[in-house]
C-alpha positions in Angstrom: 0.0 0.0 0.0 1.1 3.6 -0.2 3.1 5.3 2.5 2.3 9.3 2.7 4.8 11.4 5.2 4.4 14.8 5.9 7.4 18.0 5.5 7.2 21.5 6.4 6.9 24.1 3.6 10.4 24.7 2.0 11.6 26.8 -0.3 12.6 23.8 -2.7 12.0 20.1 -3.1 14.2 17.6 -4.3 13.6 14.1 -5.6 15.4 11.4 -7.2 13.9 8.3 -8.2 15.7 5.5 -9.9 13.1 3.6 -11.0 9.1 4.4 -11.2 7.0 7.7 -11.7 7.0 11.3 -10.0 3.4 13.0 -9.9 4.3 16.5 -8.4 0.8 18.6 -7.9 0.9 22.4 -5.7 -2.2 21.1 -4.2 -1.0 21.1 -0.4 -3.2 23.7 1.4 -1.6 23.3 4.7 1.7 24.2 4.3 2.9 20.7 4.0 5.0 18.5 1.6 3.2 15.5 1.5 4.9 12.5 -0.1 2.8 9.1 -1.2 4.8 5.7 -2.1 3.3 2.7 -4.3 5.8 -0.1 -3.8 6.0 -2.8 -6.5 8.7 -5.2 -6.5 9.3 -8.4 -8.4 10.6 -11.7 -6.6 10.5 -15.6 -7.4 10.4 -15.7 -3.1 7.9 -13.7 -0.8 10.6 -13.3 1.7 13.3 -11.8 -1.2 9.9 -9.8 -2.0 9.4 -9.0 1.2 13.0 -7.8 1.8 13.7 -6.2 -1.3 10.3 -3.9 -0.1 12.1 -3.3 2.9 15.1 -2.1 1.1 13.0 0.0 -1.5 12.2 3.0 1.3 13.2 6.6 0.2 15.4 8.4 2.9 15.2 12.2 3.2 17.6 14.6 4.0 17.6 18.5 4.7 19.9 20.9 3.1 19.2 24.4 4.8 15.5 25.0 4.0 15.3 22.3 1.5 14.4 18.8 1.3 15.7 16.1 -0.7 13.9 12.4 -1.1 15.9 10.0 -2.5 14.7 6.3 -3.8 17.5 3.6 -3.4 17.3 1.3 -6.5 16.9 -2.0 -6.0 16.7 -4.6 -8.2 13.2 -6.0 -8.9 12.0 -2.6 -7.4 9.9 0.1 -8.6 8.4 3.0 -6.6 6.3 5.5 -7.5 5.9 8.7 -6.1 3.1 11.3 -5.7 4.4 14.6 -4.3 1.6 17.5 -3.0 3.4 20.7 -2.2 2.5 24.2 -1.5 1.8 26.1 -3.9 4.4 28.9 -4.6 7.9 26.1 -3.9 9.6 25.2 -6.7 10.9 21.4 -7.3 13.7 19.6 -9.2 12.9 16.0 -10.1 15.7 13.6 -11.5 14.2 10.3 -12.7 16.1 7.3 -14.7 13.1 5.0 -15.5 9.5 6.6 -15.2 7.5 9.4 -16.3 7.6 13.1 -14.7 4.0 14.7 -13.9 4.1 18.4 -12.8 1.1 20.7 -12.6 0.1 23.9 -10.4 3.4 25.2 -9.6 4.9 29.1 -9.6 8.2 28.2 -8.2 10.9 27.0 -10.5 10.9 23.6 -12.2 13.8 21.7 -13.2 13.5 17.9 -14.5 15.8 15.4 -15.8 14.1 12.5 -17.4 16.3 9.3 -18.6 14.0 7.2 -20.1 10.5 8.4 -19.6 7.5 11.1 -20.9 7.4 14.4 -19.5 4.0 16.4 -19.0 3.7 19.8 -17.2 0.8 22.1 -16.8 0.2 25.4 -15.4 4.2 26.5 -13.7 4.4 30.8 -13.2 8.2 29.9 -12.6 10.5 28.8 -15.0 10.8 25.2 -16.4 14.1 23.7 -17.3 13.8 20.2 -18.7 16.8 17.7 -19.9 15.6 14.6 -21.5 17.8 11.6 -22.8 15.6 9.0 -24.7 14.4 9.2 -28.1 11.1 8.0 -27.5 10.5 10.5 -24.5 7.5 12.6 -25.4 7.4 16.2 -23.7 4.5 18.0 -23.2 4.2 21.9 -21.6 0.9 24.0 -21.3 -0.2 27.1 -19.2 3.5 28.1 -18.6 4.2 31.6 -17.5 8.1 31.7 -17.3 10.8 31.0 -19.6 10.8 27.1 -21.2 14.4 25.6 -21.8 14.4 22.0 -23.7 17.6 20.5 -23.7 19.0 16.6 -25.1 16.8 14.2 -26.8 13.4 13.4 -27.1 10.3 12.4 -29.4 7.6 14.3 -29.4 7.0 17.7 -28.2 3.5 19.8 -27.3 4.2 23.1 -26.2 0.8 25.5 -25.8 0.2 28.7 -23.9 3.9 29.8 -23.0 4.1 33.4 -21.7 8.0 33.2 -21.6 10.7 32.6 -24.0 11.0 29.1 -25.3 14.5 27.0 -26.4 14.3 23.3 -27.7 17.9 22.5 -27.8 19.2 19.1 -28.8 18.0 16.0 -31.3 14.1 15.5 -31.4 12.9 12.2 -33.3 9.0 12.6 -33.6 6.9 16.1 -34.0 7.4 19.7 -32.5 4.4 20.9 -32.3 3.8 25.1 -30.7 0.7 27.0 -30.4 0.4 30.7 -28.5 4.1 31.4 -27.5 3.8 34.6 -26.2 8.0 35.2 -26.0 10.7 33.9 -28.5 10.7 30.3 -29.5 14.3 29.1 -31.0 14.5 25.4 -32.0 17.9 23.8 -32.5 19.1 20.2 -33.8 21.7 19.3 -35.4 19.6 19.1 -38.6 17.7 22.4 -38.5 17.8 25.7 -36.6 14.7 28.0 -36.4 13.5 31.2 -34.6 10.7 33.9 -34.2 9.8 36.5 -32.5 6.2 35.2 -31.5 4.0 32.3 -32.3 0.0 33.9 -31.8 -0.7 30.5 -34.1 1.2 27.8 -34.0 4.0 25.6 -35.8 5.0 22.1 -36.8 8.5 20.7 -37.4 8.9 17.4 -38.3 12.0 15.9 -40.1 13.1 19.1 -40.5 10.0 20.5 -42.4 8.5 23.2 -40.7 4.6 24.1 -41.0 2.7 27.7 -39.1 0.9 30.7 -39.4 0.7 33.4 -37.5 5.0 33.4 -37.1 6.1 37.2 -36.2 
């Protein structure tokens, strides 16, 4: 079943999970980090399954006024993780195999995603995300700072961006960019692009690009 434990509000969260999903949500109204944990683990014994379990709990540390959650990986383990925090903190998530929710956020936002999609949704603060996997699709919406993209990844949705946008790196599937109220640069190896403004929206694929309403 899944474990939730409680933190004091702190200016920044920090999680690393070697293997499973991070669902971070600014929907704490008490002032509280709280953190949920699904256990699966995978064992031809019950007792190997049970101790392998018992191996799989995240320890925490404090670094000043911040927090840091990290998963041990164990072999056979997965754990997944659902973070509420206040509203206005900010959160860096590092996570080798799993996918990276983020939603409701207006402190800063910094992800690195091995092997695994990455969705955020309404962040005021600005969103850095590095992504390593071809097949990683990335999607960003309601985002009122800057948006930095940087490595490799497969698709990419970006709507309703306030700040200045960078994709940065090799992208295997479809850009897609609708209502980018700053400056959008895209750069691969293959093809570089800018504008000033995107009040429509754009498609790059295989390095042909598609839009109206480019300024």
């Amino acid at each position: 079943p899944p474990r939730s434990t409680l933190f004091p509000y702190t200016t920044l969260f920090r999680s690393h999970n070697p293997w499973g999903a991070v669902s971070v949500a600014g929907s704490s109204d008490d002032g509280q980090v709280h953190v949920s944990v699904h256990k699966q683990v995978y064992a031809w014994r019950d007792s190997d399954a049970d101790e392998r379990a018992r191996q799989l709990q995240p320890a925490f540390s404090t670094q000043g006024s911040n927090v840091m959650l990290e998963v041990p990986s164990v072999n056979g383990g997965q754990a997944d993780l659902t973070i509420e925090m206040p509203h206005g903190a900010g959160i860096s998530v590092s996570a080798d195999h799993g996918d990276v929710h983020v939603s409701e956020l207006r402190g800063a936002v910094t992800i690195s995603a091995r092997k695994g999609d990455v969705d955020l949704s309404g962040i005021n603060g600005p969103v850095l995300a590095q992504v390593n996997n071809d097949d990683s699709d990335v999607s960003a919406k309601s985002v009122t700072g800057p948006f930095t993209l940087q490595g490799r990844a497969g698709d990419i949705s970006l709507s309703n961006i306030d700040g200045a946008v960078m994709l940065q790196g090799d992208f295997f599937g479809t850009t897609h960019a609708e209502q980018i109220n700053g400056p959008l640069r895209f750069e691969t190896s293959r093809t570089k692009f800018g504008t000033a403004r995107v009040d429509g929206e754009v498609s790059i694929e295989s390095g042909d690009l598609q839009g109206n309403k480019l300024l």
